[in-house]
C-alpha positions as CSV (number, residue, x, y, z in Angstrom):
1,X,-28.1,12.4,-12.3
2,X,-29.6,9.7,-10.0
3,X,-25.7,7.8,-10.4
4,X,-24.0,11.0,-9.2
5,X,-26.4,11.0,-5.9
6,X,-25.9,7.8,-5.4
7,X,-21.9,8.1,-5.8
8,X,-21.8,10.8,-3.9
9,X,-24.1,9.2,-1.2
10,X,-21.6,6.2,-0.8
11,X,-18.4,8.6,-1.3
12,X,-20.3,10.4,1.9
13,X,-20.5,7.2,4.1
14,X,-17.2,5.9,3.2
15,X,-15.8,9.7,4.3
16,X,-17.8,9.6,7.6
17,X,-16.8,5.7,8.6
18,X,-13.4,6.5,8.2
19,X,-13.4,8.5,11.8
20,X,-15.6,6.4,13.2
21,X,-13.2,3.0,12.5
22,X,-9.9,5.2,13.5
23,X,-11.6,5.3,17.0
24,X,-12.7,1.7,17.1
25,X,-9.1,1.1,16.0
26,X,-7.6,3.4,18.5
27,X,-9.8,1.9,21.0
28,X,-9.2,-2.3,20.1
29,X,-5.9,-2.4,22.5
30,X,-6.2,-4.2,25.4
31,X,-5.8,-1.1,27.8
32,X,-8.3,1.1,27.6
33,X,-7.5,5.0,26.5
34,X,-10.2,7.7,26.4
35,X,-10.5,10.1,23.9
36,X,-9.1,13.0,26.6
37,X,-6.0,10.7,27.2
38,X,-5.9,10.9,22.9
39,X,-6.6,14.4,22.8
40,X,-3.5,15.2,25.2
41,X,-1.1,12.4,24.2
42,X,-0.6,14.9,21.2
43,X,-0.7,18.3,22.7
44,X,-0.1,18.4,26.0
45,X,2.2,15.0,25.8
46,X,3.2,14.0,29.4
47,X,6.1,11.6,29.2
48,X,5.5,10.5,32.8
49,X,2.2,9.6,32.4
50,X,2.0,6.1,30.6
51,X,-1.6,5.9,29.1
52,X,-0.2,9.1,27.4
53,X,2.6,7.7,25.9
54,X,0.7,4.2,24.8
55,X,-1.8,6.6,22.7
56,X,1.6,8.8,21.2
57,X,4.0,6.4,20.9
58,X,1.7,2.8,20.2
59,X,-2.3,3.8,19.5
60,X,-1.9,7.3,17.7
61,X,1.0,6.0,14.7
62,X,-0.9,2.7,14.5
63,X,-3.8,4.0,13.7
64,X,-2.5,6.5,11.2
65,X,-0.2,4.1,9.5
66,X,-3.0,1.8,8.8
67,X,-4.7,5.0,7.1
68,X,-1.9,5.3,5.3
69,X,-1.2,1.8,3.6
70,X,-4.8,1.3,3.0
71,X,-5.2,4.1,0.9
72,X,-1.9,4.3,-0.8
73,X,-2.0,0.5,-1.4
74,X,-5.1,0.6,-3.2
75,X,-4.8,4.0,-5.1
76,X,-1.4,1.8,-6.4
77,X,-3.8,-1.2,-7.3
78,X,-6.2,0.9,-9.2
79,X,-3.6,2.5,-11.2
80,X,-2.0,-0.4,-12.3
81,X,-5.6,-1.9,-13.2
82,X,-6.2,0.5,-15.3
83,X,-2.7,1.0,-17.0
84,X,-3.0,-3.0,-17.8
85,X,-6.9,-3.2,-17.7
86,X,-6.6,-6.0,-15.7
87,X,-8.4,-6.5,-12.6
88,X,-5.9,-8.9,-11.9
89,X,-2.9,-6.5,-11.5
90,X,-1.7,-5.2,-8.5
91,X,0.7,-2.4,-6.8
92,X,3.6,-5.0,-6.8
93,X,3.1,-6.5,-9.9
94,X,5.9,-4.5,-11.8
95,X,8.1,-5.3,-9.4
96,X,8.9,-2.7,-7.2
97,X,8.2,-4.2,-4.0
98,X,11.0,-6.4,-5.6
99,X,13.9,-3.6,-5.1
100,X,12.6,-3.0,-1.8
101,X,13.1,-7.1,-0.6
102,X,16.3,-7.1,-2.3
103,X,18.2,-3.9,-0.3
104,X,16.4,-5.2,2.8
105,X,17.2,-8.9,2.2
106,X,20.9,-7.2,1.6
107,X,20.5,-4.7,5.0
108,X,20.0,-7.7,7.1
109,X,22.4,-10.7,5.8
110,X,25.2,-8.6,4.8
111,X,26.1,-8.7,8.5
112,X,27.4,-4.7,8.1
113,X,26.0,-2.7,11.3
114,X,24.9,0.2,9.8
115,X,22.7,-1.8,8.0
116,X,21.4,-3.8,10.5
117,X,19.6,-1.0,12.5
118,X,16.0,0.0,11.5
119,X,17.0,3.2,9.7
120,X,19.3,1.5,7.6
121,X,16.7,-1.4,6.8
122,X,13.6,1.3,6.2
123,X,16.7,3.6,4.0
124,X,17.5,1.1,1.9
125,X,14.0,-0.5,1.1
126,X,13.4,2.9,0.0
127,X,16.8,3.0,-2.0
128,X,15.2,0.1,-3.6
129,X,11.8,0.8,-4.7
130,X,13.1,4.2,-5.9
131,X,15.9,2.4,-8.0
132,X,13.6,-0.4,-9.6
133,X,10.9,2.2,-9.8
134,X,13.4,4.2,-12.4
135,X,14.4,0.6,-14.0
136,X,10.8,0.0,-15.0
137,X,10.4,3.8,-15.9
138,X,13.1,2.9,-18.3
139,X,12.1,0.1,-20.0
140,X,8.8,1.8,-20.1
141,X,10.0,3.9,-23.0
142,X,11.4,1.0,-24.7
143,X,8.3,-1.4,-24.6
144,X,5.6,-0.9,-27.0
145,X,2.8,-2.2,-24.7
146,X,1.9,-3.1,-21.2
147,X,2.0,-6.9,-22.0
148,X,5.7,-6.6,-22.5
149,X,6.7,-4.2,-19.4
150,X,4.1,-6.5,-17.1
151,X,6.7,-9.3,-18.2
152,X,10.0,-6.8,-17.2
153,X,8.4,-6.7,-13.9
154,X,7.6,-10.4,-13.8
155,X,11.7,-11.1,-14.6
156,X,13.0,-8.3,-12.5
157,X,10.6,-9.8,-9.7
158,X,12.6,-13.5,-10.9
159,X,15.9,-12.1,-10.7
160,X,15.2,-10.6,-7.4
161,X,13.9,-13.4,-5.8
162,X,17.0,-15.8,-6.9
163,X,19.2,-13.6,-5.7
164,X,17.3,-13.1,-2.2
165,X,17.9,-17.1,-1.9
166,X,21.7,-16.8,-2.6
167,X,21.5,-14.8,0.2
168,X,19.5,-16.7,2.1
169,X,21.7,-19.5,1.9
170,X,24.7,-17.7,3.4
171,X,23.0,-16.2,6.4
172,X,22.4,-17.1,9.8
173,X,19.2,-18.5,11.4
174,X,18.4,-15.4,13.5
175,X,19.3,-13.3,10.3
176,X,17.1,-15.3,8.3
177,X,14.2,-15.1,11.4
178,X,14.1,-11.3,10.8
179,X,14.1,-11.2,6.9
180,X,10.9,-13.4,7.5
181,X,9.0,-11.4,10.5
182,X,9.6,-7.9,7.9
183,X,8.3,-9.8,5.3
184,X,5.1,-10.9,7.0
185,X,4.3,-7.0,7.0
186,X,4.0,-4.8,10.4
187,X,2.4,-1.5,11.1
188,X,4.0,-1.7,14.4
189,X,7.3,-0.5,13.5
190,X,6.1,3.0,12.2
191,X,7.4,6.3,14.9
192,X,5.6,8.9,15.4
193,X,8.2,11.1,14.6
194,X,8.1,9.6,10.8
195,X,4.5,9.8,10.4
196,X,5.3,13.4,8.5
197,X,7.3,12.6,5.5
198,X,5.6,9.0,5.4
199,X,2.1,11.2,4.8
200,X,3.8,14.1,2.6
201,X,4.8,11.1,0.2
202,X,1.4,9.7,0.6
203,X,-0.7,13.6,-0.2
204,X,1.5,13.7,-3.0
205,X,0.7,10.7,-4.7
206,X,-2.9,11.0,-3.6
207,X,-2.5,14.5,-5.3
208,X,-0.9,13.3,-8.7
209,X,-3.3,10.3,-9.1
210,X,-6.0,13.2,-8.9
211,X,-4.4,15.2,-11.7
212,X,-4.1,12.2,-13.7
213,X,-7.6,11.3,-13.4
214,X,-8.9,12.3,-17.1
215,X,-6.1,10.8,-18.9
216,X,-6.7,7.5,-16.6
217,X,-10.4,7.9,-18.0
218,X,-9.4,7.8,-21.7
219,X,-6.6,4.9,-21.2
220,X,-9.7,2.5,-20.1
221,X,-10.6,2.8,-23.6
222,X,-7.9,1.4,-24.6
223,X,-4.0,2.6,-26.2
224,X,-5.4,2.7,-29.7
225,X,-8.5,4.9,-28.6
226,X,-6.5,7.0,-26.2
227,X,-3.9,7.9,-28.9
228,X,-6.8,8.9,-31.0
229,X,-8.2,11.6,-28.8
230,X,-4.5,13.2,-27.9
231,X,-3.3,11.0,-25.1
232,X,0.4,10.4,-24.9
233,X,0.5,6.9,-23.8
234,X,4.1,7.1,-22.9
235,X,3.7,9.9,-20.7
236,X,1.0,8.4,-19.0
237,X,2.6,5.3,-18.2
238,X,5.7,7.1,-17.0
239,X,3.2,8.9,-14.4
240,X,1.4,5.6,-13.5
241,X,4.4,4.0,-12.7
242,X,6.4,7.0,-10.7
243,X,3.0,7.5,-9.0
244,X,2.7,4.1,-8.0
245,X,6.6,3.4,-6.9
246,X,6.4,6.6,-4.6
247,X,3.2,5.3,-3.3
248,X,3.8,1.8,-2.7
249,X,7.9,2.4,-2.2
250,X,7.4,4.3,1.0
251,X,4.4,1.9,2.5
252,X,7.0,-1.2,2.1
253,X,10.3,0.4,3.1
254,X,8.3,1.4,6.4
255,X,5.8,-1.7,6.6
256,X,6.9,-4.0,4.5
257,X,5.0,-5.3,2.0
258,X,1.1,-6.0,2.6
259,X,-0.7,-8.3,0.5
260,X,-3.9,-8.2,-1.6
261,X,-4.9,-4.5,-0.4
262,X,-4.3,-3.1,-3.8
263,X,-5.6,-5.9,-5.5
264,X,-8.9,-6.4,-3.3
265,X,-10.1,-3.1,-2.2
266,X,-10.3,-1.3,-5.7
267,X,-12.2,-4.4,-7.0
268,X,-14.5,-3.9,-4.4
269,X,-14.8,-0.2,-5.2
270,X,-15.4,-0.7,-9.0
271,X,-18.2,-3.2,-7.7
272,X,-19.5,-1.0,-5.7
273,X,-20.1,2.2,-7.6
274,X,-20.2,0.6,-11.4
275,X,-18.1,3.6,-12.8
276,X,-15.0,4.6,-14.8
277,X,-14.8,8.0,-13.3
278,X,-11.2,8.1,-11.6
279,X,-11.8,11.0,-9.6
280,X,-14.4,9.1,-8.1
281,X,-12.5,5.2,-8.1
282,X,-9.5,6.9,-6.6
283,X,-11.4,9.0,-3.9
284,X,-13.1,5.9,-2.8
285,X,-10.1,3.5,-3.1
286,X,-8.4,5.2,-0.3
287,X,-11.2,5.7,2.1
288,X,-12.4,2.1,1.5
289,X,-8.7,1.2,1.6
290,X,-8.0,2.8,4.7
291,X,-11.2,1.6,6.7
292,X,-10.6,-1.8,5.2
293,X,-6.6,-2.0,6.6
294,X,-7.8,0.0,9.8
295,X,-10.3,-3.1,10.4
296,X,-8.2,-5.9,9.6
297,X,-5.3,-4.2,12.5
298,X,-8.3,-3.7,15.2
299,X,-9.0,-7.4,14.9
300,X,-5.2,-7.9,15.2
301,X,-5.2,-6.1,18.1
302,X,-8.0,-7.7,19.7
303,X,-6.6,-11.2,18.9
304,X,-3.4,-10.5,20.6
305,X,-4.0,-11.6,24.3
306,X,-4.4,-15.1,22.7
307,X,-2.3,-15.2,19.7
308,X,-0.1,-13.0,17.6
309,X,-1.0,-12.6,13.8
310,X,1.1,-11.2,10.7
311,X,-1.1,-8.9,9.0
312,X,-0.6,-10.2,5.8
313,X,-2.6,-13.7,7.2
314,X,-5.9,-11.5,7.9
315,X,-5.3,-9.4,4.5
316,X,-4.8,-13.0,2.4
317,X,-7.8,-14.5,4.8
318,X,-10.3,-12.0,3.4
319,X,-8.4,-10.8,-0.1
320,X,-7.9,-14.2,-1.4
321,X,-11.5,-15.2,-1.6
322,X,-12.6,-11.6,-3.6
323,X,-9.9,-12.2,-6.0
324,X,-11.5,-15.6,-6.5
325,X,-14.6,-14.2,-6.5
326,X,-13.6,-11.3,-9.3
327,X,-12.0,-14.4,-11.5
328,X,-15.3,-16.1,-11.3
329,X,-17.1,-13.1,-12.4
330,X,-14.9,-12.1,-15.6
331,X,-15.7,-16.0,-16.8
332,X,-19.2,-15.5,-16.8
C-alpha cells in the first residue's frame, strides 16, 4: 500500500511538471510571448500580427513536438528493455531507425526533385521505418529468441549503414551537408499543420503499449516462465516491435533520429519508482520523457543568441553519463 502512494505521488508530480516545463519551454525564446498572445495564436490566429504567428507557427509546434519524441522515444526504449531485458537496449536497436536513414539518405543524394523537398524526405523516412519495421516483424516469427532478432537488427543496421556510404561517396558536398544537419535531429522542422496525424500515431501507440501492459509484466519473468502461464511469446514480440516502429518511425521521419532518450529516460524511471508494473513504467516514461526532451530544447533555445546546438549534443551530454552510470550499477 505505502508503494502505490508513493507511485502515485511521483506519477502526480511528473503529470503536474509537465505543464509547468511546456510554459518554461514556450517561454525560453528570445522574444518574449505572453500567455494571451498563446491563447490567441491558436484561436483567434491573426496572420498580421507577428508575436502571433512566432507562438503558431515557431513556439506552439516546438513545444508540442518535444512532448511528443520524449514520450514516444522512451515508451519505445522501455519496450524493447523489456522484450530483451536489457537495460541496455534501445528504440533503434532493431534497426528501424536504419530504414528511415536509408530512404532519407536515398531522398536527398538521389538528386530526383520530388525527393528533395521536405515532404518527400519526411514520406520516405516513414516508407522506411514502416518497411524495416515489417522486415524485423518477419524474421521475428523465424527466430527462436531475442538474442538472435537483436543480431537481425544489428546486420540490417550494417547493411544499412554500408550502403548509406556508397551513397555518400557519389553525392555532392551541399547534398552531403544536409544528410548530416537531419541526422543531428531537429524539432524545428515539425508544422503545425502536421502536429495532428504526428500525435494520432503517437495516442495510438501510447494506447497499445497500455493494452499490452500485463503481457509486458509476465515477459520480465522471462520466455520460459511467460510460456508457462499462457503468454504467446510470438504474439507479443510481434506487438512490441509494431508498437515500437509506429512510435519511433514517425518521431524520425519528422525529427530525425534523437539519441539516448529511449535508452536514458526509462532507466531513470525504473530507478525511480523500483517497479515492474508497466502501466505504471509506461505512464511515467512518457511524462518523464516529455519533460526531459522539453528541457533539453529550452536550454537549446536559450543558448541560441550565442551558439547553435544539434539536439542530439545536449541529449548525448546528459544520456551518456546515466548509461555509464546504469553499466556501473548492473556490475555491482
Amino acid at each position: 500500500m505505502l508503494t502505490e502512494r508513493k507511485h502515485t505521488l511521483i506519477l502526480i508530480i511528473l503529470l503536474v511538471s509537465l505543464p509547468v516545463f511546456a510554459l518554461l519551454h514556450l517561454n525560453s525564446g528570445q522574444i518574449d510571448l505572453g500567455i494571451g498572445t498563446m491563447i490567441d495564436s491558436m484561436f483567434s490566429f491573426n496572420n498580421e500580427n507577428m508575436n502571433e504567428v512566432i507562438a503558431r507557427e515557431i513556439r506552439i509546434p516546438r513545444m508540442l513536438t518535444a512532448l511528443l519524441v520524449g514520450g514516444s522515444l522512451s515508451i519505445g526504449g522501455l519496450l524493447m528493455q523489456t522484450l530483451f531485458r536489457n537495460p541496455l537496449a534501445g528504440p533503434y536497436v532493431l534497426g528501424i531507425n536504419s530504414g528511415s536513414s536509408l530512404f532519407v539518405a536515398f531522398t536527398i543524394m538521389t538528386g530526383v526533385t520530388f525527393f528533395q523537398s521536405d515532404l518527400g524526405m519526411i514520406i520516405n523516412a516513414l516508407i522506411g521505418a514502416f518497411l524495416f519495421g515489417l522486415l524485423i516483424l518477419f524474421f521475428a516469427g523465424m527466430v527462436r529468441n531475442q538474442i538472435s532478432l537483436l543480431l537481425v537488427g544489428i546486420m540490417l543496421g550494417s547493411f544499412t549503414s554500408a550502403f548509406i556510404s556508397i551513397l555518400e561517396t557519389m553525392s555532392h558536398a551541399e547534398e552531403l551537408k544536409v544528410y548530416m544537419l537531419w541526422s543531428l535531429g531537429s524539432l524545428q522542422k515539425v508544422e503545425f499543420h502536421q502536429l495532428g496525424i504526428i500525435s494520432l500515431i503517437v495516442f495510438l501507440g501510447l494506447i497499445g503499449a497500455l493494452l499490452i501492459s500485463k503481457q509486458l509484466n509476465l515477459l520480465v519473468l522471462g520466455e520460459r516462465e511467460a510460456k508457462s502461464l499462457g503468454l504467446n511469446i510470438k504474439r507479443i514480440r510481434y506487438l512490441i516491435i509494431g508498437i515500437t516502429a509506429l512510435l519511433t518511425g514517425v518521431i524520425t521521419a519528422f525529427c530525425g533520429p534523437i539519441a539516448f532518450v529511449g535508452l536514458a529516460v526509462p532507466n531513470m524511471v525504473r530507478i525511480l519508482f523500483k517497479t515492474q508494473h508497466h502501466i505504471v513504467l509506461i505512464t511515467a516514461s512518457f511524462l518523464l520523457g516529455a519533460i526531459f526532451v522539453m528541457s533539453v530544447d529550452a536550454i537549446l533555445q536559450l543558448l541560441e543568441s550565442w551558439m547553435v546546438i544539434p539536439i542530439n549534443a545536449i541529449t548525448s551530454i546528459i544520456g551518456a553519463p546515466i548509461v555509464v552510470i546504469i553499466v556501473f550499477r548492473r556490475l555491482r
